[in-house]
C-alpha positions as CSV (number, residue, x, y, z in Angstrom):
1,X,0.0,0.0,0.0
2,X,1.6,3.3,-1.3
3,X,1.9,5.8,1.5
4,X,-0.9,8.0,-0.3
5,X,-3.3,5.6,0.0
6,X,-3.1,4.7,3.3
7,X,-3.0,8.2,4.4
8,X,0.8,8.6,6.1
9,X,2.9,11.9,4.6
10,X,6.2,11.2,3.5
11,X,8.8,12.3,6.3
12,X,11.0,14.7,3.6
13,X,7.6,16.1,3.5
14,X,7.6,16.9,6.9
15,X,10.8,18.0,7.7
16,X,12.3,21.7,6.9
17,X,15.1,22.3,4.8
18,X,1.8,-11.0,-13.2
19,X,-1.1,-12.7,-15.3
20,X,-0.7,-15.8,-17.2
21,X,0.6,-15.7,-20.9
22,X,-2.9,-16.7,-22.4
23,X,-4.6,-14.0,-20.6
24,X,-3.0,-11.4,-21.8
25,X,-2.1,-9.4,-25.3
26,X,0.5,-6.9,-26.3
27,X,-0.6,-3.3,-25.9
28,X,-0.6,-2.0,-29.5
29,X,2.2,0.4,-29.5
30,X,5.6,-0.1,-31.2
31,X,8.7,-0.1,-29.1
32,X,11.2,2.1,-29.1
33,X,13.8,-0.9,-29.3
34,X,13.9,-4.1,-31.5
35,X,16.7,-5.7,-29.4
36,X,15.6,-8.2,-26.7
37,X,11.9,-7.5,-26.9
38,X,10.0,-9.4,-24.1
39,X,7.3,-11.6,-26.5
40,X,4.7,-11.0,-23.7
41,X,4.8,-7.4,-24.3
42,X,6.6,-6.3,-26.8
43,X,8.8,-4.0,-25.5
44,X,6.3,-2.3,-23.5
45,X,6.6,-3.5,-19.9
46,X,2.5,-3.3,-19.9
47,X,-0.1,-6.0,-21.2
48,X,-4.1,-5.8,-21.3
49,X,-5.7,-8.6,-20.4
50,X,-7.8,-11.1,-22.6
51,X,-11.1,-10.9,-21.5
52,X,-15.0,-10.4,-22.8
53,X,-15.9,-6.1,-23.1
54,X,-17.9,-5.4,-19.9
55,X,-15.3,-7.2,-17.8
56,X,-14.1,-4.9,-14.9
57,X,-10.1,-5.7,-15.9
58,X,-11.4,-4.9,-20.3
59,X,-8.9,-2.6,-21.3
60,X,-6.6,-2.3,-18.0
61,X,-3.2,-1.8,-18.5
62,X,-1.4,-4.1,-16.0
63,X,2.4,-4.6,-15.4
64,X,4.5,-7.2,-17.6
65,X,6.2,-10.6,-15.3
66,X,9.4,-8.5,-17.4
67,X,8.2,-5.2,-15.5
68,X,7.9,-6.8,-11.7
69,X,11.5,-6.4,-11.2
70,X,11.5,-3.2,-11.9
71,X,8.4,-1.9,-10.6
72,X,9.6,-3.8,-7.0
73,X,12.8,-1.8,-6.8
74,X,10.8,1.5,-7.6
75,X,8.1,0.9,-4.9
76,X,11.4,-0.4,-2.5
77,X,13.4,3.3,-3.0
78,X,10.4,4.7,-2.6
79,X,10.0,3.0,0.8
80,X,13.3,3.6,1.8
81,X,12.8,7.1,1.0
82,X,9.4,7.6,3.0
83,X,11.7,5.8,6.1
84,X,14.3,8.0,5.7
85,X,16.5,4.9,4.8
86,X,17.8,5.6,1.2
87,X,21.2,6.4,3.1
88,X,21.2,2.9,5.0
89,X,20.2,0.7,1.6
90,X,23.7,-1.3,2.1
91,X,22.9,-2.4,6.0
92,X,21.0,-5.7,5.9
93,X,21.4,-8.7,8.0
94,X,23.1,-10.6,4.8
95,X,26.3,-8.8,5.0
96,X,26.2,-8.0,8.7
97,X,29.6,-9.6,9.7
98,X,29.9,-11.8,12.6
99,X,33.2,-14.1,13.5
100,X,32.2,-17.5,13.5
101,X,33.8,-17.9,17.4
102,X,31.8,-15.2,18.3
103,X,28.1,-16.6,19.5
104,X,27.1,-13.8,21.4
105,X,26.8,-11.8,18.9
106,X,25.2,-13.7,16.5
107,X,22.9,-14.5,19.2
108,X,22.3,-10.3,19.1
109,X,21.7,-10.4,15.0
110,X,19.6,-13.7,15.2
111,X,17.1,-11.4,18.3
112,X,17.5,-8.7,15.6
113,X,16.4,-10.1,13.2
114,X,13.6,-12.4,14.9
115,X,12.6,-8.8,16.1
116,X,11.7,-7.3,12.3
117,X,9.5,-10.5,11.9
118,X,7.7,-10.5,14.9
119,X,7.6,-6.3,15.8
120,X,6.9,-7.3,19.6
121,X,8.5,-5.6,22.6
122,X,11.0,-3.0,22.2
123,X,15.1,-3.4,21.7
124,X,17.3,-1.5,22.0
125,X,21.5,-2.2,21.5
126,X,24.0,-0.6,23.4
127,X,27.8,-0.8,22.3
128,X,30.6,1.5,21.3
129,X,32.0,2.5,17.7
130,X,32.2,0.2,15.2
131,X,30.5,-2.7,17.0
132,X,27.5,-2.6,15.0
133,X,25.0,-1.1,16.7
134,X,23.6,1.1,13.2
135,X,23.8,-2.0,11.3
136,X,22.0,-3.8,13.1
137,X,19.2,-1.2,13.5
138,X,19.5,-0.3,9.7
139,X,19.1,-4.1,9.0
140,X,16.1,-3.8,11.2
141,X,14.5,-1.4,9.2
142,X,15.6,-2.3,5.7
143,X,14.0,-6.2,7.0
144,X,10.3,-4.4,7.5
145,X,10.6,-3.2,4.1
146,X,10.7,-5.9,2.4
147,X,8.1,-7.5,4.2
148,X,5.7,-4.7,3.0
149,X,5.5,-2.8,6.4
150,X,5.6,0.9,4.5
151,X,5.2,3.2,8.4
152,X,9.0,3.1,9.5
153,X,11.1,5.9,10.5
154,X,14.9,5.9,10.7
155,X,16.1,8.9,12.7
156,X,19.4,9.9,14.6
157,X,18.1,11.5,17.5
158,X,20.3,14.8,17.0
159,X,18.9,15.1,13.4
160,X,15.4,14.2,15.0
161,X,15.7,17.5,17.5
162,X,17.1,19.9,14.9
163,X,14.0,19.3,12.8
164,X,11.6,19.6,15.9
165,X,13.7,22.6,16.9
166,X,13.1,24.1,13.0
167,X,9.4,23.9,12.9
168,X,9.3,27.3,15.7
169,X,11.0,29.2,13.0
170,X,8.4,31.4,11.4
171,X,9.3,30.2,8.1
172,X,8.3,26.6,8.6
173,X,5.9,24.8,6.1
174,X,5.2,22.4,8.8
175,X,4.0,22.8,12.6
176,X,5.8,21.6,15.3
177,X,2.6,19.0,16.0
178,X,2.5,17.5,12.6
179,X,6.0,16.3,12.7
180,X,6.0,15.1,16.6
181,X,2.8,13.3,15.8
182,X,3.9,11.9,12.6
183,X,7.4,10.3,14.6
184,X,5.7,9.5,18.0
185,X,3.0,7.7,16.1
186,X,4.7,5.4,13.3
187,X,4.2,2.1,13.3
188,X,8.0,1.6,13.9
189,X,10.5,3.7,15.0
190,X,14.5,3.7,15.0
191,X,16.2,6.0,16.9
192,X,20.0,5.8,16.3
193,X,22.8,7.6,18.5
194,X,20.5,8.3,21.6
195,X,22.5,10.2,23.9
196,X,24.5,12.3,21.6
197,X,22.0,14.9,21.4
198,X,23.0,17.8,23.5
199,X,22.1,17.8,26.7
200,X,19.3,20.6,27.4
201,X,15.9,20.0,29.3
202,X,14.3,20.8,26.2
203,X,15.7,18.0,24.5
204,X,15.7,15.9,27.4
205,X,11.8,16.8,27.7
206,X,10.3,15.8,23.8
207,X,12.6,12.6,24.3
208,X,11.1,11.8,27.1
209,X,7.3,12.8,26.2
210,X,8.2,10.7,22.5
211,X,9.4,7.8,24.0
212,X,6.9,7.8,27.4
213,X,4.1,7.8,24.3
214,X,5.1,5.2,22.5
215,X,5.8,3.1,25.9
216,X,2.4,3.6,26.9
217,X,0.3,2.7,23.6
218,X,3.4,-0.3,23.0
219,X,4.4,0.9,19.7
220,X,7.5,-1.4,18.3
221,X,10.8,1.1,19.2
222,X,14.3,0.4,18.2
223,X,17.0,2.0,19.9
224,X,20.7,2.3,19.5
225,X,22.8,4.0,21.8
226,X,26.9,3.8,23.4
227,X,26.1,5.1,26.9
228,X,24.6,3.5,29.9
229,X,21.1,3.0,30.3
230,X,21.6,4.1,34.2
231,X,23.5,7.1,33.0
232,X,20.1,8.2,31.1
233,X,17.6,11.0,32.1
234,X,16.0,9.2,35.0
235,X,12.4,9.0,33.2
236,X,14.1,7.4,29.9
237,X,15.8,5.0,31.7
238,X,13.0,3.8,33.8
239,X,10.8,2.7,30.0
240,X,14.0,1.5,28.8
241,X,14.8,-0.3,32.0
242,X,11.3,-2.4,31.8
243,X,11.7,-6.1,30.9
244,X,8.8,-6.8,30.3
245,X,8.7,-4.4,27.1
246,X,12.3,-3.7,26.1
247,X,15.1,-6.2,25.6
248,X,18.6,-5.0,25.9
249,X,21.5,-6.2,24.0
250,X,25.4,-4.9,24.6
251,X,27.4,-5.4,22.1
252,X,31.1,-5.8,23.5
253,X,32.8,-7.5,20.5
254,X,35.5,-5.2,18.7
255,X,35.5,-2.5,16.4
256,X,34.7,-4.8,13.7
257,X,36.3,-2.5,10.6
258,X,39.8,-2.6,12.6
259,X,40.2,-6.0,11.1
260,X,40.2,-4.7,7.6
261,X,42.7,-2.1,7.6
262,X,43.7,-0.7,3.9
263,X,47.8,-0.3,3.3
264,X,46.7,2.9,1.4
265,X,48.4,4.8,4.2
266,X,52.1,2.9,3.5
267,X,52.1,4.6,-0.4
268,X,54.1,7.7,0.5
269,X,55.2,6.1,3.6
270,X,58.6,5.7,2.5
271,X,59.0,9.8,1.6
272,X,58.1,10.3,5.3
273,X,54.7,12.0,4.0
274,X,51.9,10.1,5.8
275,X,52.8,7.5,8.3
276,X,49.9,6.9,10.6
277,X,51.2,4.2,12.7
278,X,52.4,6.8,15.1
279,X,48.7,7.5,15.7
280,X,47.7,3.8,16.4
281,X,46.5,4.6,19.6
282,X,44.5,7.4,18.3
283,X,41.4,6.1,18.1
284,X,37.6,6.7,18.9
285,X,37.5,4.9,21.6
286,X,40.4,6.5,23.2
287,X,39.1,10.1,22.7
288,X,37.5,12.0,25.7
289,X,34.1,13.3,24.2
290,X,33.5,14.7,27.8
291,X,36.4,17.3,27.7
292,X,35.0,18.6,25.2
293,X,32.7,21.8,26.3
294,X,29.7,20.3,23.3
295,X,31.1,17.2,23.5
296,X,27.7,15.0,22.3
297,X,26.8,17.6,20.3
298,X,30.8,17.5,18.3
299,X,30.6,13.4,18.6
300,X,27.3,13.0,16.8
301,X,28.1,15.4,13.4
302,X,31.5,13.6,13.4
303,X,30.2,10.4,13.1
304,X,27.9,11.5,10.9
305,X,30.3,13.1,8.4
306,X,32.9,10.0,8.5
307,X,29.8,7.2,7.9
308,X,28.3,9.0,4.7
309,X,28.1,6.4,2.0
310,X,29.8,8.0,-0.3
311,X,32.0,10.4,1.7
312,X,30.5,13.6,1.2
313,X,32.1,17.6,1.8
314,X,34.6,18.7,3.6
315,X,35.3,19.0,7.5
316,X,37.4,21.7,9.3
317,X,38.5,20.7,13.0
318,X,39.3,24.1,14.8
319,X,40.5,24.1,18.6
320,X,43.8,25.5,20.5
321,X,46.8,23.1,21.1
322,X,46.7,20.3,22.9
323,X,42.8,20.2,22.6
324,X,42.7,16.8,20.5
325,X,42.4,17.7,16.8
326,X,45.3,15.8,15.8
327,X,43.6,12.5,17.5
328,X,40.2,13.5,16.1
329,X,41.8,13.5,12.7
330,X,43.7,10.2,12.8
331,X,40.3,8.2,14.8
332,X,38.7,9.8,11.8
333,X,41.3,8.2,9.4
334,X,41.6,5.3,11.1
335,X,37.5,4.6,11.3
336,X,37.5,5.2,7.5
337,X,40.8,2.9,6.6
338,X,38.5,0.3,8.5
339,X,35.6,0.3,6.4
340,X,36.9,0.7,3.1
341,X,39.9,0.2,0.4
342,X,39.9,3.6,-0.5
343,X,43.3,5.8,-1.3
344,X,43.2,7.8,2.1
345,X,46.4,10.0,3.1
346,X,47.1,11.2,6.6
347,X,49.4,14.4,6.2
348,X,50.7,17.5,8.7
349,X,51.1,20.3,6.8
350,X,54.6,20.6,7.9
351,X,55.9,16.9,7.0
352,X,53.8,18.2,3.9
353,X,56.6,21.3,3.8
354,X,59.5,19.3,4.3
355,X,58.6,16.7,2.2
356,X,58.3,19.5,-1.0
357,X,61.2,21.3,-0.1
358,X,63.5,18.1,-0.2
359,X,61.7,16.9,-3.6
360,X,62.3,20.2,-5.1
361,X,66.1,18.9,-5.8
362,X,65.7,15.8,-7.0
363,X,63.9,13.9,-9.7
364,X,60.7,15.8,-10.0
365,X,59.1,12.5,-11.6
366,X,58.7,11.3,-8.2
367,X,57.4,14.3,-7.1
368,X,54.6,14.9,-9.5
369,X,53.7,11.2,-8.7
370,X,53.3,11.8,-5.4
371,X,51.8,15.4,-5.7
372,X,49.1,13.4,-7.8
373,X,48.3,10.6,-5.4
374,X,47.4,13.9,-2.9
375,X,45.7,15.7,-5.1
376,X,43.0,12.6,-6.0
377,X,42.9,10.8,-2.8
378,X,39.7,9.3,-2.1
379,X,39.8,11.4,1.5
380,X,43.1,13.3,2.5
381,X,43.5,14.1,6.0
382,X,45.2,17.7,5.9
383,X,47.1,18.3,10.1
384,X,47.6,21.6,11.0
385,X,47.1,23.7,8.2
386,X,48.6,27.0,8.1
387,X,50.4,29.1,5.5
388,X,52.3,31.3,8.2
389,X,56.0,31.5,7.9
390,X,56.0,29.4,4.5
391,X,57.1,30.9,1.0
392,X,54.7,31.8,-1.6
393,X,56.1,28.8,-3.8
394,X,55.4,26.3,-0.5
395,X,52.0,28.3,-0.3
396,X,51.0,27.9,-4.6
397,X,51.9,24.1,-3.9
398,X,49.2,23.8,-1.0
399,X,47.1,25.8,-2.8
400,X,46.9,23.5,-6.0
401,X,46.1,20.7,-3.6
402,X,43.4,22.1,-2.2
403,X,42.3,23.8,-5.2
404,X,42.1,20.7,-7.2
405,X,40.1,18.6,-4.4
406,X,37.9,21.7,-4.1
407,X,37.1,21.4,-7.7
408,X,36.9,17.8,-7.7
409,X,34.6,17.7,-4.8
410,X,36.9,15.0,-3.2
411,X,36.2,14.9,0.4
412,X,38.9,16.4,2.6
413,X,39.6,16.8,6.4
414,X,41.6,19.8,8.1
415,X,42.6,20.2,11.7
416,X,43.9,24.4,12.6
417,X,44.2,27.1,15.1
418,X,41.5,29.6,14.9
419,X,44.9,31.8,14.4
420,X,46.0,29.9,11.5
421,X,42.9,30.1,10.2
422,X,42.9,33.6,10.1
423,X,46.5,34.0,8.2
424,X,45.3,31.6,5.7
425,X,46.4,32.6,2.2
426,X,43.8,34.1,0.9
427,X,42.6,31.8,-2.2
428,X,43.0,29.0,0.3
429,X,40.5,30.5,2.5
430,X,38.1,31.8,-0.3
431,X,37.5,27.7,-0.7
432,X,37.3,27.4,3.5
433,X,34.0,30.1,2.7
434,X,31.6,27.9,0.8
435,X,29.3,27.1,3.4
436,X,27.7,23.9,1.1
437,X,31.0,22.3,1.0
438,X,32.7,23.2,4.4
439,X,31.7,22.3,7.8
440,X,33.2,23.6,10.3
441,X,33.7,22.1,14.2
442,X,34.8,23.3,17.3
443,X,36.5,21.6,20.2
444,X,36.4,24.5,22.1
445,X,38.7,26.2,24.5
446,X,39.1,28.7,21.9
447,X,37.3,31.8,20.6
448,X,36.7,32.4,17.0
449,X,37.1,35.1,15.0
450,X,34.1,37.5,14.5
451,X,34.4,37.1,10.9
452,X,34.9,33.7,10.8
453,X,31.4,33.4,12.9
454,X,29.9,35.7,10.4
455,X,31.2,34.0,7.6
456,X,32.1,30.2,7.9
457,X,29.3,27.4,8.7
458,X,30.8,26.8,12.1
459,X,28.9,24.0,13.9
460,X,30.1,22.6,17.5
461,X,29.1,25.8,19.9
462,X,25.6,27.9,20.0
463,X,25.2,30.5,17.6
464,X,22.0,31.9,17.8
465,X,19.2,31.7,20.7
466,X,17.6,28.8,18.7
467,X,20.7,26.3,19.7
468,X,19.7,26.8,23.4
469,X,16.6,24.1,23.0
């Protein structure tokens, strides 16, 4: 049943920004091609049936057995697209990886997936990065689909708040009640990343009054989530905490990308370029979100950004030294080297100096090689970027780099000082403006510049009054 039909708006709406051979006959229209013509058909896709004038199905175009493929996949995108899913099309329970040694989590999967036949209780999977928390609720969703269930909503609970928090502007097309009541009643709901969301009583209060709804009328609730249950707004916990409704899975096995590590990284290795094994211990789980002064807040559009399928934009880590932008970076690279087999360069800007200046007297052949391999890298990983105190040949060179990725689209990470930012050479920074490319992040401990406020898509601190929900 189409979501017209049976009366449920698509989400994107709502959020801001076969018969048998002998029955049937050719429709009489010529097709466009002459090669591999279905003989049911003829080319068309559509057939009318054979039957007496006065019959109900006389005339009715119906779908070709050539056309139920296709017309399957159409009505499955636009499922996924009503579910808010299309991004999550790759996460299903047939390629969700589990080491054959380890039974307890294929215990987890096998509940998971007994849970997308059944829809009873709640669940709800607690675990840190990597350990398949997302799949599993993706492969959740992506399971209902196919089984026709076409009211499913797949939310991050940060993205979930900024489009509550967008309906007070006066420039909404949609009210602030037709969007809670459109989430707080679907037939399913999966909310990924709870507790990343920052942590205000405003937020704090719609998560409680969604979920406490949908507790009280039983309404089948997935949750993800890498913090404690017990650590949890008091009234959350307590629904979550009820087993009689919600089962609870942890999921304790390793980061299970580690184990696929690309040797991408080793290609310029040997020039001293990129050598991220002195990083190794850089990793997400090793970071301290909480010393961060919007630590959920800078944890959730992280993770977002690095487990876009492709890798989208670009993403500018600002904070002072010592405030963990260099081990941001490399979790970052390290997260991403996991997953796929991808050309991905880890470079300081000053190995990148030394590196340039030393080539500069020798075979340039091996310098343009290398140049290259920077310039098209699936993702390069840019430390400490900074034009101060370099020549304006050191500066062009960077300045191609950039340049070319910038043109290319090809997604690009930076870590620098609020100061560096400001000395920037100029062109370099005329790409740092475009606000549709660049997102900007703050670790805080450092104030920005008022123009770079004023002129940069800075997102990690409050800006205006409406980040205070």
């Amino acid at each position: 049943m189409d979501a017209k039909n049976n009366g449920m708006t698509p989400l994107s709406d709502l959020i801001p920004n076969s018969a048998q051979r002998k029955e049937t006959s050719p429709i009489s229209l010529t097709p466009n091609e002459t090669e591999d013509v279905c003989p049911i058909c003829g080319g068309m896709g559509y057939v009318t049936r054979n039957v007496p004038v006065g019959h109900p199905d006389f005339g009715k175009a119906i779908p070709c057995a050539c056309k139920i493929d296709q017309l399957t996949a159409r009505r499955m995108k636009k499922l996924r697209d009503l579910s808010n899913l299309s991004g999550y099309v790759h996460l299903t329970f047939e390629n969700f990886e589990v080491q054959e040694h380890d039974t307890a989590l294929r215990e987890i999967a096998e509940s998971a997936y007994a849970f997308a036949e059944s829809l009873d209780q709640w669940i709800v999977f607690q675990g840190g990065f990597g350990t398949g928390k997302t799949h599993l609720a993706a492969a959740i969703g992506n399971r209902l689909l196919e089984l026709g269930h076409s009211d499913v909503i797949f939310l991050t609970v940060p993205d979930l708040l900024d489009y509550l928090r967008t309906t007070y502007h006066p420039t909404s097309e949609v009210t602030y009640d037709e969007l809670f009541d459109r989430v707080r009643n679907t037939n399913v709901l999966i909310l990924d990343d709870l507790g990343t969301e920052s942590p205000t009583a405003w937020a704090s209060e719609k998560l409680f009054q969604l979920l406490n709804h949908r507790y009280v009328h039983r309404l089948p609730t997935v949750i993800t989530t890498n913090h404690r249950i017990d650590d949890m707004d008091g009234r959350i916990a307590s629904r979550l905490q009820d087993g009689a409704l919600v089962k609870v899975f942890t999921l304790t096995n390793p980061d299970y990308r580690r184990n696929r590590r690309s040797s991408t990284t080793k290609i310029l290795a040997s020039n001293h370029i990129t050598d991220l094994s002195i990083y190794q211990n850089f990793t997400f789980d090793t970071f301290n979100w909480s010393a961060l002064e919007n630590g959920p807040r800078v944890q959730h559009i992280v993770h977002h950004y690095i487990q876009q399928e492709p890798l989208l934009g670009w993403l500018v880590i600002i904070g002072g030294h010592g405030t963990g932008k260099t081990h941001l970076a490399a979790a970052l690279t390290h997260f991403r080297l996991a997953r796929s087999t991808e050309k991905i360069f880890f470079v300081r800007c000053i190995d990148l100096y030394d590196y340039l200046r030393s080539a500069l007297n020798k075979e340039s052949k091996g310098l343009d090689e290398h140049f290259q391999q920077l310039c098209n890298a699936e993702l390069l990983v840019l430390d400490g970027l900074s034009t101060r105190s370099t020549s304006s040949w050191l500066a062009e060179k960077l300045f191609q780099i950039i340049d070319h990725r910038y043109i290319t689209q090809k997604p690009t990470i930076f870590t620098a000082t609020s100061k560096d930012l400001e000395e920037l050479d100029d062109r370099i920074e005329s790409r740092l403006k475009d606000r549709f490319l660049c997102t900007f992040v703050s670790l805080g401990n450092q104030h920005y510049p008022s123009q770079l406020r004023s002129r940069h898509n800075i997102i990690g601190l409050p800006i205006d009054g409406d980040q205070a929900f």
